[in-house]
VOROZA-946732 format. One line per field, with one value per residue (C-alpha): residue in one letter; x negated, y, z. Coordinates in steps of 0.1 Angstrom, whole numbers. Layout:
% VOROZA-946732
residuo (a/...);
east (X/...);
north (Y/...);
up (Z/...);
END
This chain:
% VOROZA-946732
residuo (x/x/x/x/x/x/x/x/x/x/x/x/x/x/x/x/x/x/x/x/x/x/x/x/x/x/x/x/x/x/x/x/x/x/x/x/x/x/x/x/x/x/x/x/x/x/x/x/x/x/x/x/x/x/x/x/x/x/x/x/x/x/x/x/x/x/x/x/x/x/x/x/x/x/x/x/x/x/x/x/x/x/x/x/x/x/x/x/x/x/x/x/x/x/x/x/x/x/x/x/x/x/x/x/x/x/x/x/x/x/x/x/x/x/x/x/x/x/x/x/x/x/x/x/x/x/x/x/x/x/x/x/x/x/x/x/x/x/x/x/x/x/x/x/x/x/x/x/x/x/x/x/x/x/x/x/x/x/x/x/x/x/x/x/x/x/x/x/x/x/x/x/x/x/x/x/x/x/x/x/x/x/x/x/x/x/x/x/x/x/x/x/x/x/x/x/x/x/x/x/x/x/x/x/x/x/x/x/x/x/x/x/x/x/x/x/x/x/x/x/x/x/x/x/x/x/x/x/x/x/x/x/x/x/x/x/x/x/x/x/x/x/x/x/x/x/x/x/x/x/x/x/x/x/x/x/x/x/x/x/x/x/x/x/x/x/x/x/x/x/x/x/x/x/x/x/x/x/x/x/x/x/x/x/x/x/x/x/x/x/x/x/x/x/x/x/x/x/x/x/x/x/x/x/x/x/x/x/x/x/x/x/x/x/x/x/x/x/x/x/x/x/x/x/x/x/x/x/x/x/x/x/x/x/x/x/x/x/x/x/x/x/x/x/x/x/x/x/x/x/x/x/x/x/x/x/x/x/x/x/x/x/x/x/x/x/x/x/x/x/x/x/x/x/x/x/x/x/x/x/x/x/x/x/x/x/x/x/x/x/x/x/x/x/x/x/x/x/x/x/x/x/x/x/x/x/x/x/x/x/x/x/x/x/x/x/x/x/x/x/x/x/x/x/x/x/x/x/x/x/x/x/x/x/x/x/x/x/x/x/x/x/x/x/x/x/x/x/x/x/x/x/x/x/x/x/x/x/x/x/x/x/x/x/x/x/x/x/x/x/x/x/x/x/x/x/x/x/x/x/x/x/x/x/x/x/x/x/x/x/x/x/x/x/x/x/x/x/x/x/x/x/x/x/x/x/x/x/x/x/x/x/x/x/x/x/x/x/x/x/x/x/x/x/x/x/x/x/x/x/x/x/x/x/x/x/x/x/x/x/x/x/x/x/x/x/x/x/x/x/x/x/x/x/x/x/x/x/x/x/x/x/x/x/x/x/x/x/x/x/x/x/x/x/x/x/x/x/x/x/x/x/x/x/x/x/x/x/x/x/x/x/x/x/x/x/x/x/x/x/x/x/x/x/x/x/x/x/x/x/x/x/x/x/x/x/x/x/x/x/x/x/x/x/x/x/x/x/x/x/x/x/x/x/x/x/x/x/x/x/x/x/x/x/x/x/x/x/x/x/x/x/x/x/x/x/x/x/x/x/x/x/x/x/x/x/x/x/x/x/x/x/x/x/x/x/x/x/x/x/x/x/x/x/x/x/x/x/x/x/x/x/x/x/x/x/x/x/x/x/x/x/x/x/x/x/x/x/x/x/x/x/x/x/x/x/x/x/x/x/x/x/x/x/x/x/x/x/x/x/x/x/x/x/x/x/x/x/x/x/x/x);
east (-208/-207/-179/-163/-150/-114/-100/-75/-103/-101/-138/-169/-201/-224/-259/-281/-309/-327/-337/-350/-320/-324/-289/-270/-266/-230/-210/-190/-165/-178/-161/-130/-129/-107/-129/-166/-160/-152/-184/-158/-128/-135/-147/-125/-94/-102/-104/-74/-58/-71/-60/-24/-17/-29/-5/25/14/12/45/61/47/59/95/95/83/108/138/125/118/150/154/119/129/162/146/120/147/165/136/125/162/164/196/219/256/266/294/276/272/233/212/213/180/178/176/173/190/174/185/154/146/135/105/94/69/54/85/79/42/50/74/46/22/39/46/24/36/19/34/36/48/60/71/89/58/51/77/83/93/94/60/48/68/66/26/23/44/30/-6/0/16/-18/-43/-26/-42/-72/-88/-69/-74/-97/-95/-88/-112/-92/-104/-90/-66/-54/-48/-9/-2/-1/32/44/65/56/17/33/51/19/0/31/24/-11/-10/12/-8/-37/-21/7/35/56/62/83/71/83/79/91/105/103/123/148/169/142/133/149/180/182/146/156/182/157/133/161/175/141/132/168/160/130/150/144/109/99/106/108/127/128/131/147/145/173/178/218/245/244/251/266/238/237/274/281/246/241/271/286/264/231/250/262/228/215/225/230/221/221/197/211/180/185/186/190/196/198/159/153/176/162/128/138/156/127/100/104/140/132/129/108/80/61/51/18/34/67/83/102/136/126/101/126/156/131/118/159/168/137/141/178/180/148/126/147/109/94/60/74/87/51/37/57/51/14/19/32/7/-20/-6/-1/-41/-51/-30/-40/-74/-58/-48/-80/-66/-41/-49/-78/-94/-136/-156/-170/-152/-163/-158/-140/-116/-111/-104/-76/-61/-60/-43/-15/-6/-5/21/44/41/22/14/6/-34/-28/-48/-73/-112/-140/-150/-155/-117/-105/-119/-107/-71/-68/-82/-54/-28/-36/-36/-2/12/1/22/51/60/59/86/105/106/116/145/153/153/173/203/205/207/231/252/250/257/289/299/298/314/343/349/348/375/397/391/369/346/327/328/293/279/255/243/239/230/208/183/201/222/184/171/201/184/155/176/190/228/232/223/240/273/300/280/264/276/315/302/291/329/342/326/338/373/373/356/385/412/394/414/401/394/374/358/342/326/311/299/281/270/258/241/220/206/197/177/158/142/108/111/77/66/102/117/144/155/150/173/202/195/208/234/253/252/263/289/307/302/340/359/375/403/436/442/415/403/412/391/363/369/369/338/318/325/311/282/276/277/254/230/231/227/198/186/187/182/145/135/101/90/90/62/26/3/36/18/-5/20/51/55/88/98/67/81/73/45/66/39/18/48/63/32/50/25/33/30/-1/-19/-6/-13/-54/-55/-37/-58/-85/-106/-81/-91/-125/-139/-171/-183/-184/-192/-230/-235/-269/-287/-291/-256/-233/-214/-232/-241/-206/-195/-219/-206/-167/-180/-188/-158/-124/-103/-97/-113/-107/-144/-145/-128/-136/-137/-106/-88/-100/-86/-55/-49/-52/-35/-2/-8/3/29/41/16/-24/-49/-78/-106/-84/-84/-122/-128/-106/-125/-159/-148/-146/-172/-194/-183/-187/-227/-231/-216/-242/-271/-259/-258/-294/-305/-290/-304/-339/-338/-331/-360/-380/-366/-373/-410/-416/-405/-431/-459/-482/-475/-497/-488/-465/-476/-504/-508/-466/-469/-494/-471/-442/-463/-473/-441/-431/-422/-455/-464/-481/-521/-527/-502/-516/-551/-545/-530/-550/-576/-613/-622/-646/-630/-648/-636/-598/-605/-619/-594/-563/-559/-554/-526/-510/-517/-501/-472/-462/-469/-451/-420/-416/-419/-392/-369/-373/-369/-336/-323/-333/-319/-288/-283/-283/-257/-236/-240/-235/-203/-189/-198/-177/-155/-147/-152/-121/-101/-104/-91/-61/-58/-62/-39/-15/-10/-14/-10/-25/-4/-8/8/-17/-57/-66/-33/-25/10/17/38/43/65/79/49/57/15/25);
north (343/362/390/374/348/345/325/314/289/253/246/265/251/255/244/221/242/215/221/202/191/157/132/133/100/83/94/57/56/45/15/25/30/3/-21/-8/-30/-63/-78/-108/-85/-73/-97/-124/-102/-98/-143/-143/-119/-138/-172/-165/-142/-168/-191/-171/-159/-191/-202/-174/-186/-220/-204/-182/-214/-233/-204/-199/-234/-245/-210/-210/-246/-230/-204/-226/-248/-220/-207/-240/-242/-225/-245/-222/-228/-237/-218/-183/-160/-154/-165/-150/-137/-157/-132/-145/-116/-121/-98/-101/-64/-85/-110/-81/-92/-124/-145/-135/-142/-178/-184/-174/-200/-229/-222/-232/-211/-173/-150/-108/-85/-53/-22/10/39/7/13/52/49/23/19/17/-6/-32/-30/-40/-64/-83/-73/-88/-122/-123/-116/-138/-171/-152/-182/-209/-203/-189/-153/-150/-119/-102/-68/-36/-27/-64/-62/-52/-26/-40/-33/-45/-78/-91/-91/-111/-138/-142/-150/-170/-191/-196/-206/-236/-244/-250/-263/-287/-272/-245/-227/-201/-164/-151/-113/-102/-68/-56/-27/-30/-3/19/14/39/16/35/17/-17/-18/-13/-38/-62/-60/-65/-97/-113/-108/-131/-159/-185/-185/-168/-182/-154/-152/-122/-121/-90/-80/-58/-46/-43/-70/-95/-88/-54/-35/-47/-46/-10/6/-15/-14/-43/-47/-50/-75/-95/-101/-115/-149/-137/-160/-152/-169/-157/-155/-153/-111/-88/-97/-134/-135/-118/-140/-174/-161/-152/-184/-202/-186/-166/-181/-214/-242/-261/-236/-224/-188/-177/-141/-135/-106/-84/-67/-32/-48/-71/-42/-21/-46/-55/-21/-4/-40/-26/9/14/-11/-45/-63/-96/-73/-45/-71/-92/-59/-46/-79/-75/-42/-56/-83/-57/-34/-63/-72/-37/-24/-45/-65/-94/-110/-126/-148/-160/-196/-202/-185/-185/-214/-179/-152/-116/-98/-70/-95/-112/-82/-69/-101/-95/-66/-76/-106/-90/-61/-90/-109/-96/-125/-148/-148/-151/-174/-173/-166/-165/-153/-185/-198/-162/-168/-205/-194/-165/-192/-217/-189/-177/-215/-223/-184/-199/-229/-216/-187/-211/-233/-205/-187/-225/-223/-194/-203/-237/-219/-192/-217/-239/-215/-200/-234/-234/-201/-211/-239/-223/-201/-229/-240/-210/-194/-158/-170/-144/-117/-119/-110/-129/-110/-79/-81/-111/-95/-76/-111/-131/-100/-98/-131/-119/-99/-110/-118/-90/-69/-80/-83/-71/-93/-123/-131/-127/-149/-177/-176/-174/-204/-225/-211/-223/-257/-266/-260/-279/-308/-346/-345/-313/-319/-352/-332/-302/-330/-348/-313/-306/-338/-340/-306/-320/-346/-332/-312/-327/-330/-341/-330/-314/-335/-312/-312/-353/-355/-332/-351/-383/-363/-355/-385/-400/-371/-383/-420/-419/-397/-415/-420/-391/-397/-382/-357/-331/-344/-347/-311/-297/-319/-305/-273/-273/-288/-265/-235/-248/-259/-225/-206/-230/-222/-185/-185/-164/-136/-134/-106/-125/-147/-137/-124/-121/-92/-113/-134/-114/-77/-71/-34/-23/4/-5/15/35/65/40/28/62/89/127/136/178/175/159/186/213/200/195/227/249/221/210/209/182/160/159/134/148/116/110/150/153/177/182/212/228/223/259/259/234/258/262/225/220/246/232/201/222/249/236/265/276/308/320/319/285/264/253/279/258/263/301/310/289/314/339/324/325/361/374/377/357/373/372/398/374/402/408/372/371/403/388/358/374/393/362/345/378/372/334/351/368/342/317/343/351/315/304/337/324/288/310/325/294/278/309/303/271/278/303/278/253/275/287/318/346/374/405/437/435/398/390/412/391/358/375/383/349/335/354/332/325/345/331/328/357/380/369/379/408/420/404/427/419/423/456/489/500/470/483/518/509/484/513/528/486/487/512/507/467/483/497/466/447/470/472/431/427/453/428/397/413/426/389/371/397/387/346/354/369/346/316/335/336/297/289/312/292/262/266/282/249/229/245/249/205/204/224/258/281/281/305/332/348/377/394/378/384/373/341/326/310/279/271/294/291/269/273/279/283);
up (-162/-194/-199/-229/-206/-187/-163/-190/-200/-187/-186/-177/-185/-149/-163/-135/-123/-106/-64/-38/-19/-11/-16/17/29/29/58/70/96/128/149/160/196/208/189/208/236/213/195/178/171/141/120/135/128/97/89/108/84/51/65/80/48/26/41/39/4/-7/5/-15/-43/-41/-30/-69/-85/-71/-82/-118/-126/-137/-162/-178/-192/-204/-219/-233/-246/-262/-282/-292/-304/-335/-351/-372/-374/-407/-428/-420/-451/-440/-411/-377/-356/-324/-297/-261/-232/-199/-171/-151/-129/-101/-109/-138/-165/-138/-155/-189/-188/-175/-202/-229/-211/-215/-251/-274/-299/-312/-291/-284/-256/-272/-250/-252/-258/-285/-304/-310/-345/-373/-387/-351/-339/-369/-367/-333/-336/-369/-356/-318/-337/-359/-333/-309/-333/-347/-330/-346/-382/-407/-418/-457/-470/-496/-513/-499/-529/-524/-489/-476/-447/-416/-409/-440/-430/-461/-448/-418/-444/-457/-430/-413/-448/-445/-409/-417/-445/-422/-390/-405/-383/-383/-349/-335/-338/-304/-294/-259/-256/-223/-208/-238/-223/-229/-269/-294/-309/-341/-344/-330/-353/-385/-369/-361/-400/-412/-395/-404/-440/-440/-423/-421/-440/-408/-376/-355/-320/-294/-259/-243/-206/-194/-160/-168/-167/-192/-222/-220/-230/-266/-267/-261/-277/-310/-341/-352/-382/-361/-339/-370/-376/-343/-328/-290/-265/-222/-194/-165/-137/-95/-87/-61/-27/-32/-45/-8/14/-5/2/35/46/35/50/86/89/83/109/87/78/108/98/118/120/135/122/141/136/127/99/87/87/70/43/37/31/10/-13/-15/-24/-35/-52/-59/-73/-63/-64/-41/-19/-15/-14/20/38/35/51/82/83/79/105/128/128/125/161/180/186/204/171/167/194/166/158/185/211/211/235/247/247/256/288/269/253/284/302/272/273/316/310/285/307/340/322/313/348/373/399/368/382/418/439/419/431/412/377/361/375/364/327/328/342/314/288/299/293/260/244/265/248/220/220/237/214/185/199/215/178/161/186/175/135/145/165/132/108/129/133/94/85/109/92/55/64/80/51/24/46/44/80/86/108/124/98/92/58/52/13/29/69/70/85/108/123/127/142/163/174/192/212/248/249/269/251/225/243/220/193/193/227/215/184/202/218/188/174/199/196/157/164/184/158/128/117/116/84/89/117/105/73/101/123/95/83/112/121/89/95/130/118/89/116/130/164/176/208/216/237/240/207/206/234/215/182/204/224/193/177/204/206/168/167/179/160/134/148/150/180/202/175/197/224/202/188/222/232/201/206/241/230/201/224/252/225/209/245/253/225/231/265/265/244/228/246/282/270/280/249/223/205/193/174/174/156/181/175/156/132/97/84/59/50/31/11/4/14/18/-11/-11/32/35/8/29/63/49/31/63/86/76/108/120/93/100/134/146/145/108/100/91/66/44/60/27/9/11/43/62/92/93/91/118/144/135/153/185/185/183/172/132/125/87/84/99/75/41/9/-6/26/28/-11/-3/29/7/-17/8/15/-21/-41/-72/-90/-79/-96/-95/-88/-55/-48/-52/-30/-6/-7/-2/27/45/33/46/82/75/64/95/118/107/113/146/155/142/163/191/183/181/215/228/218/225/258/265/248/274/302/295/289/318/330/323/343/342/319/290/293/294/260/248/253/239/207/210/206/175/144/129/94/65/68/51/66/96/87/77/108/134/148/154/188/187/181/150/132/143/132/97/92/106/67/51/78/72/33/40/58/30/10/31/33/-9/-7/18/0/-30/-13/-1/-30/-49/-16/-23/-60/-52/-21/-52/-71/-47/-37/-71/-78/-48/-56/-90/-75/-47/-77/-93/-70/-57/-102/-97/-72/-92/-71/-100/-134/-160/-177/-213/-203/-178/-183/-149/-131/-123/-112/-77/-84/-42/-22/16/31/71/76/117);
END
C-alpha cells in the first residue's frame, strides 16, 4: 500500500496474484436432526406444503376477486364516462379518487387490464418537478401502443420535446387517424399523497387546456379518507379545473374479517390448516397497527403454514398416510398419541397389529379433527348470526365486537368452557336469556334466519347435524300463532344452547395427532416478519462461534484462519484469538473511545493475530508429535541407546533430496573426515538460507496481516460502525456506543 494513500478513500485496488488454492467446495446444511430418522419426511412435507398452501392461496384469491369485482366495473365505467356537464365556462379533467391502502397497486393493475385503452402508472420519485413529470407521462402513454401503430420519422429539428404536450396532441391525432377510434388516455398516480402539489397543479392545468381534443383521465390512489386530501392541499383554481369523482373500495379490518369468515371461519370451506389462537391474534393485530396490506396479510399466513410443516415432521401425515411407512415415523406418531391418551394401544401384541392399530388412528385423527373443527366454525357462525341479529333489533347482545376482536371471540372457541368461564360460558346464558324475550314477529325472522343457515350447510356423513337440521324444523313449524310464542321462544332457546354446547363440547387438543392439523398455541414466528436487525449484528460479531454448527464448518486448508476455524470446532470457549478477524477489530473496536487512531487499531489487531500465529504452530507441533508417536508405535523396536537414536533420527521430517545428500555420511571414516569441512561449509549455507526464508516468510505474515487488517475494517465500515472524518486522516469515528458485550 503506497504512502500517498488514506483510509479516507473508499476503494483500494488489491491486484490478483494468482496461487494454487483450489475452490472450496459449498458448505450445505446437513439434515436436520429430527428428520435423520425419517427417509419420507422431508420431501413429503414439503408436497404437503405446496398443495395445502395452494389451496388456501387459491381460496384468497377467489375471496379479493369476489370484493373488488363490483368497484373495478365502477371504475371502469367512470373512465369510460367522459360526459361533461353543459353550461361550464371550460371543460373539466376527469379525475377518478380511489382510497385503496389495502389491495395497493394489485387493484390498479387489474383495472389497466381490462381496459383496452393506452394506459401509464406514474409515481412520486416520477414526478420531482415539471419537465419530469410531463415526460413520463406523454412517453409512458406513447410507448404503451408503440405496437399498435407505425412510427412517423421526422427530422431532429422537426421533432417536439418529449414533454411538450403538444408532441402528445400530435401523436393522440395520429393514433386516431390510423385506428378509427378515439380512446381514453388514462395515467394512474399512485401514492398521490406523496407527489409535490405545486407540480400536480402545473400538470393538472396543462392537461385541461387540451380538452377535450385529448382524452385524458387520471386515477389517484390515496391512503386518506375520500376526498379530503384534494380538498385541503389543492386551491380552488386547480380544483375548478378537475371533474372529481370517488370509488369507494372495502379497507381496513373489514378486507381481514371477509377474508377470514370465508376461509378458516367458514363452515363451508374446509381449510387443510387450522390455525390457532395465538397465530390468528397475532396476524389480527400486526394487519392492524402495522401493515393494513392484502400483500402483508397473504404474506403472514404463509409464515404459519411454513412454520407449521417445518416444526414438526408429522405433517406429512396431512392428507394421507404412506401404504409403508417408516419405523421412525411410526414410532413419532407412537409417541404423540400415547402423550394424549395413554392406554390408546393396549391389548395389542405384535408388530404388524401395532403398525395396523397406529395406522387406524392416524386416518380416524384425520377425520375426526375435521369434523370437530367444522363444529366449531358452525356454533361461531350461529351464534354471530344470533348477535347481529339481536342488534338490528335494538338489543346489546353480548357486547362482542365483532370489527375489532374477531379473532380473539373464534379463538375463544378452541378453548374449553371452563376455561372460559366468565366468557363464553356466561355468553351462551345470555343467549338463551335474549331468545326468550324476542317477540312473535321477531322470533319468526331469527328462526328463519337461523334455519337457512342450517341448511346451506352440507351435512353428509354427519348425522348429527342431519338430525338437528330436522329437530329445528320441526321445532318452528308451529309458531305462527301469538299464543304459544312464548313456549316456542323458550323451546328455541333451549335448543340453541344445547346445540351450541354440543357443539363445543371437545377441544382440539384431546384428539390424538392434532399437531399435525392444528397450530394450537404455536407462537407466531414474529422475527422473520420484523428481524431485530442492530441485535442479530451484534450477537454474530460478539458471537460468532455460536453461529457456526461443526457440522457444516470445513474450511479450505490454505485460506487465512483456517487452522483456527478448524480448532473452534474442537474447543468450545471464545478466546480473542479464536474468533474471526471482523469479530477481533470489532472487540477492539468496543475498547476505544469515540475516536480510533487507526495505526493503534492495526497494532492492536496484530497483537492478536500473533498469539492467533503461535497458537496454530503450537497445535500442528502437537498434531506432529502425535503422529511421531503413533509412527514410533508401529515400527519394530530397535533397542535402547545408539540404535533408539537411530529411530529417532529416523523419524525426523524428511529434507529435500539434496539436503539429504549432503548430509548423509558414507559408511568408512575417511569419506566422513574429507567430507567434515562441506559440513561445516553447508551449515553455514544452510543457516544464511533459513535466515532468508524467515525474513521473506516475515514480510508475507506482514503483509497477510495488513490485508486482513483492511479487509475486517471494511466490513464493520459496510456494516456502518465507523465513518470517516476530515478532520484527523488517521482517526476514524465510532458511530455505536453502549453494546452490553457480557
Amino acid at each position: 500500500m503506497s504512502d500517498d494513500r488514506t483510509l479516507e478513500e473508499t476503494t483500494f485496488s488489491i491486484p490478483y496474484a494468482g496461487g494454487d488454492d483450489e475452490p472450496s467446495p459449498a458448505n450445505l446444511p446437513g439434515a436436520p436432526k429430527d428428520e435423520l430418522g425419517f427417509p419420507e419426511s422431508h420431501e413429503r412435507r414439503f408436497e404437503t406444503y405446496r398443495k395445502a398452501w395452494s389451496t388456501c392461496l387459491d381460496r384468497i384469491q377467489s375471496i379479493v376477486k369476489q370484493l373488488l369485482e363490483p368497484h373495478i366495473e365502477a371504475v371502469i365505467q367512470q373512465v369510460e364516462d367522459d360526459s361533461a356537464v353543459p353550461g361550464l365556462p371550460h371543460p373539466e379533467l376527469p379525475v377518478i379518487s380511489i382510497s385503496n391502502p389495502v389491495f395497493g397497486a394489485s387493484f390498479l393493475n387489474d383495472v389497466c387490464s381490462r381496459l383496452d385503452t393506452p394506459s401509464t402508472h406514474l409515481y412520486p420519485s416520477d414526478c420531482v418537478n415539471l419537465t419530469s413529470a410531463m415526460r413520463a407521462l406523454i412517453t409512458g402513454l406513447v410507448q404503451d401502443t408503440d405496437d399498435d401503430i407505425p412510427r412517423v420519422k421526422h427530422k431532429v429539428s422537426e421533432r417536439l420535446a418529449n414533454y411538450d404536450i403538444n408532441y402528445l396532441a400530435a401523436w393522440y391525432k395520429h393514433y386516431v387517424s390510423t385506428q378509427g377510434s378515439r380512446p381514453v388516455l388514462l395515467a394512474v398516480l399512485h401514492n398521490f399523497e406523496e407527489f409535490d402539489p405545486t407540480v400536480m397543479q402545473d400538470v393538472f392545468y396543462i392537461c385541461s387546456q387540451q380538452l377535450p381534443e385529448l382524452r385524458l383521465s387520471f386515477i389517484l390512489s390515496l391512503s386518506t379518507p375520500l376526498p379530503t386530501y384534494l380538498h385541503i392541499v389543492y386551491p380552488r383554481a386547480t380544483l375548478a379545473c378537475l371533474r372529481i369523482r370517488t370509488v369507494a373500495i372495502p379497507n381496513g379490518l373489514s378486507v381481514l374479517n371477509e377474508i377470514l369468515l370465508q376461509t378458516f371461519f367458514s363452515p363451508f370451506f374446509d381449510s387443510d390448516v387450522i390455525l390457532g389462537p395465538a397465530a390468528l391474534e397475532y396476524i389480527s393485530d400486526f394487519f392492524t397497527r402495522h401493515n393494513r396490506t392484502l400483500d402483508s396479510l397473504i404474506t403472514l399466513i404463509q409464515l404459519v403454514y411454513m412454520k407449521h410443516f417445518s416444526v414438526d415432521p408429522l405433517t406429512s401425515l396431512l392428507y394421507s398416510t404412506p401404504s409403508t411407512p417408516s419405523p421412525a415415523l411410526l414410532e413419532a406418531a407412537l409417541t404423540s398419541i400415547l402423550a394424549t391418551n395413554e392406554t390408546a394401544v393396549d391389548g395389542i401384541s405384535g408388530e404388524d397389529a401395532a403398525k395396523e392399530k397406529i395406522i387406524e388412528l392416524i386416518d380416524e385423527s384425520r377425520s375426526k379433527i375435521q369434523n370437530r373443527y367444522k363444529s366449531i366454525r358452525i356454533a361461531f357462525h350461529l351464534t354471530r348470526l344470533m348477535q347481529l341479529f339481536f342488534v338490528r333489533e335494538g338489543y346489546k347482545g353480548l357486547a362482542w365486537n365483532l370489527e375489532n376482536d374477531l379473532c380473539a371471540i373464534f379463538g375463544g372457541m378452541f378453548l374449553k368452557r371452563k376455561e372460559k368461564s366468565s366468557g363464553l360460558e356466561r355468553s351462551l346464558g345470555y343467549l338463551s336469556l335474549i331468545l326468550k324475550k324476542l317477540n312473535p314477529d321477531q322470533l319468526h325472522r331469527l328462526s328463519h334466519e337461523i334455519h337457512e343457515f342450517l341448511q346451506s350447510i352440507d351435512a353428509e356423513g354427519d348425522e348429527n347435524l342431519k338430525a338437528a337440521q330436522t329437530e329445528f324444523s320441526d321445532l318452528t313449524q308451529g309458531q305462527a300463532s301469538d299464543e304459544n310464542s312464548k313456549t316456542v321462544a323458550a323451546e328455541m332457546a333451549d335448543w340453541v344452547d344445547d346445540f351450541l354446547r354440543n357443539l363445543l363440547l371437545e377441544r382440539l387438543e384431546d384428539i390424538l395427532l392434532w399437531e399435525v392439523w392444528y397450530t394450537g398455541m404455536t407462537p407466531f414466528p414474529s422475527e422473520l416478519v420484523n428481524p431485530s436487525i442492530r441485535a442479530s449484528l451484534l450477537s454474530g460479531l460478539l458471537r460468532p462461534l455460536e453461529f457456526a454448527s461443526p457440522s457444516s464448518t470445513s474450511p479450505n486448508a490454505n485460506t487465512p484462519g483456517a487452522k483456527v476455524a478448524e480448532m473452534t470446532t474442537v474447543v468450545s470457549d471464545e478466546s480473542l484469538w479464536r474468533l474471526p478477524d471482523t469479530s477481533i477489530l470489532f472487540r477492539r473496536y468496543l475498547d476505544s473511545g469515540r475516536l480510533i487512531n487507526v495505526y493503534d487499531w492495526f497494532e492492536s489487531f496484530q497483537a492478536v493475530l500473533e498469539t492467533q500465529r503461535e497458537e496454530v504452530k503450537k497445535e500442528r507441533a502437537r498434531g506432529k508429535g502425535r503422529g511421531r508417536k503413533n509412527g514410533g508405535s508401529s515400527s519394530p523396536s530397535k533397542g535402547k541407546g545408539r540404535g533408539g537414536g537411530k529411530a529417532s533420527a529416523a523419524a525426523t521430517p524428511k529434507r529435500s533430496p539434496t539436503k539429504k545428500a549432503r548430509q548423509s555420511p558414507t559408511k568408512n571414516q575417511k569419506g566422513k573426515q574429507r567430507q567434515q569441512p562441506e559440513e561445516g561449509d553447508d551449515g553455514m549455507d544452510e543457516g544464511e538460507d533459513d535466515e532468508e526464508e524467515e525474513e521473506e516468510t516475515e514480510e508475507k505474515w506482514q503483509i497477510e496481516v495488513q490485508a486482513r487488517f483492511i479487509r475486517a475494517l471494511h466490513e464493520l465500515d459496510y456494516l456502518g460502525f465507523i465513518k470517516h472524518t476530515k478532520r484527523r486522516a488517521d482517526h476514524v469515528a465510532r458511530t455505536v456506543f453502549d453494546i452490553n458485550d457480557e
